[in-house]
Each structure stands twice: as structure tokens, then as C-alpha cells.
C-alpha positions in Angstrom: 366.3 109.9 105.3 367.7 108.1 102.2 366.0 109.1 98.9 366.2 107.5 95.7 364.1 108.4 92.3 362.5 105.6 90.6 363.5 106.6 86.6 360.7 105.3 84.0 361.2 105.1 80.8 358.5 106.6 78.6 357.7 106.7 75.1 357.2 110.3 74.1 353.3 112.1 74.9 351.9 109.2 76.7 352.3 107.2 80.1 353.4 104.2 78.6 356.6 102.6 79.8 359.3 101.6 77.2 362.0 99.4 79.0 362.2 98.5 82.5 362.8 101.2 85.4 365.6 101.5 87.3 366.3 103.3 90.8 368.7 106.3 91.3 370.6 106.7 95.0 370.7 111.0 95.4 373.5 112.5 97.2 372.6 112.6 101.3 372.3 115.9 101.0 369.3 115.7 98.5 366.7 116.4 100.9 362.5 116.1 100.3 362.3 120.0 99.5 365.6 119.8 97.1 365.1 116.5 94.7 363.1 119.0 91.9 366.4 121.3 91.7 368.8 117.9 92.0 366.5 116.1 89.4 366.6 120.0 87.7 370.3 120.1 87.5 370.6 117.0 85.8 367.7 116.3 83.4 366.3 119.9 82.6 363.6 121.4 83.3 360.3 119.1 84.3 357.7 119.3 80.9 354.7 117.6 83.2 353.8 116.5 86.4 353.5 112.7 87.2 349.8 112.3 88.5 348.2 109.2 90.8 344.9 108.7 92.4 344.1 107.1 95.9 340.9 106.8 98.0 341.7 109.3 99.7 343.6 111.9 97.1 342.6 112.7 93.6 344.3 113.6 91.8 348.4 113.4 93.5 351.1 114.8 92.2 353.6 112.2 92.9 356.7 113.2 90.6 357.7 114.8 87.2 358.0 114.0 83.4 361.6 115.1 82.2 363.2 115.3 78.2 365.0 111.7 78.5 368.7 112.2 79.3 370.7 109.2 76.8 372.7 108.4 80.6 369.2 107.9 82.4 367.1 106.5 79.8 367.2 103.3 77.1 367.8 105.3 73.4 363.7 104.5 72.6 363.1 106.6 75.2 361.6 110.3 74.8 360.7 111.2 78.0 361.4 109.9 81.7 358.9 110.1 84.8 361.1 109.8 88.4 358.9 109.3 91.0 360.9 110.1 94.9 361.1 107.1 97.4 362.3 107.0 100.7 364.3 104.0 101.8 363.1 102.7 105.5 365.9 101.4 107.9 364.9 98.1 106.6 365.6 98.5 103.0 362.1 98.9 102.0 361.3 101.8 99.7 357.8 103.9 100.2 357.1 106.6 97.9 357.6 110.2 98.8 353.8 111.2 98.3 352.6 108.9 101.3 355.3 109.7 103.5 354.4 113.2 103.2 350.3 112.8 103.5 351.4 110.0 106.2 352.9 113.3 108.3 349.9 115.3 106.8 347.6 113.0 108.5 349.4 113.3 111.4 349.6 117.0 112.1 345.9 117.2 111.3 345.2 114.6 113.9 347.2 116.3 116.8 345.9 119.5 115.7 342.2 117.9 116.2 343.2 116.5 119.4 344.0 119.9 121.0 
């Protein structure tokens, strides 16, 4: 599984995007459970959580809000939000969050089913 972090540009306190976002290739040995300490070693600690609603979930966590690193971020930038993605065998990118309640789902299904 190919993962890549979709780096947004934020202006300091708030959710509002300064500049456009660009995507970050991990090593292939960033794995699902390892991205926070790979995101960790090169941004800092995580100051916030990056929060989404769907009909199903409210709210998700679907990422985390880091100091804005001058390499990752425009210079107007204070803070940056990287959301995971997966990249499909196709080249389509799905975000981490639904992969994960995608298998969720799953498990709970074939748990019902026995």
C-alpha cells in the first residue's frame, strides 16, 4: 500500500487554506500505523487534530495540524494540516479515514454474519 500526505497550507488558528496543497510520496516503509511518527520526525509534534464529518461518522479524525515547516509550506503559512491517502493500483488516491472504516465495516459485517 502506497501512502502519500496531502500537505495544506493554513493560515495560523483557523482552517482556512493559504496557497494551494500539494501531495507528499512517504518512504514504502511508512506504513498506516507509522505516518504520525514519519510526519513526527519531520514537522514536530502535531498541535491539533484535522476533524471531518460524514453521514455515517461525526466527528472523524482524519489527520493532524503541524507548526509549518518553511520546506513543506508557502512562507504565509503558519500551520499545515496533512491528511494520509492511499494510492489504488490505478493511481487514484482515497483517503486513509475511509479505507480504514471501509475495513471497519467489514469486520463488523463478518463478525454479524457468524
Amino acid at each position: 500500500m502506497q501512502l502519500l500526505v496531502k500537505v495544506i497550507p493554513l493560515r495560523a488558528g483557523t482552517s482556512e487554506p493559504v496557497g494551494e496543497p500539494r501531495l507528499l510520496r512517504c518512504p514504502p516503509d511508512v506504513a498506516p500505523d507509522t505516518i504520525l511518527s514519519f510526519l513526527t520526525e519531520r514537522l514536530g509534534e502535531a498541535i491539533d487534530t484535522a476533524w471531518t464529518s460524514t453521514r455515517e461518522h461525526t466527528p472523524l479524525a482524519i489527520g493532524w495540524v503541524f507548526p509549518a515547516a518553511p520546506a513543506i509550506a508557502p512562507h504565509e503559512a503558519a500551520e499545515v494540516a496533512c491528511v494520509p491517502f492511499t494510492e489504488a493500483s490505478g493511481g487514484s488516491l482515497q483517503p486513509l479515514f475511509e479505507v480504514h472504516a471501509d475495513l471497519r465495516a467489514q469486520s463488523t459485517q463478518r463478525a454479524g454474519s457468524c
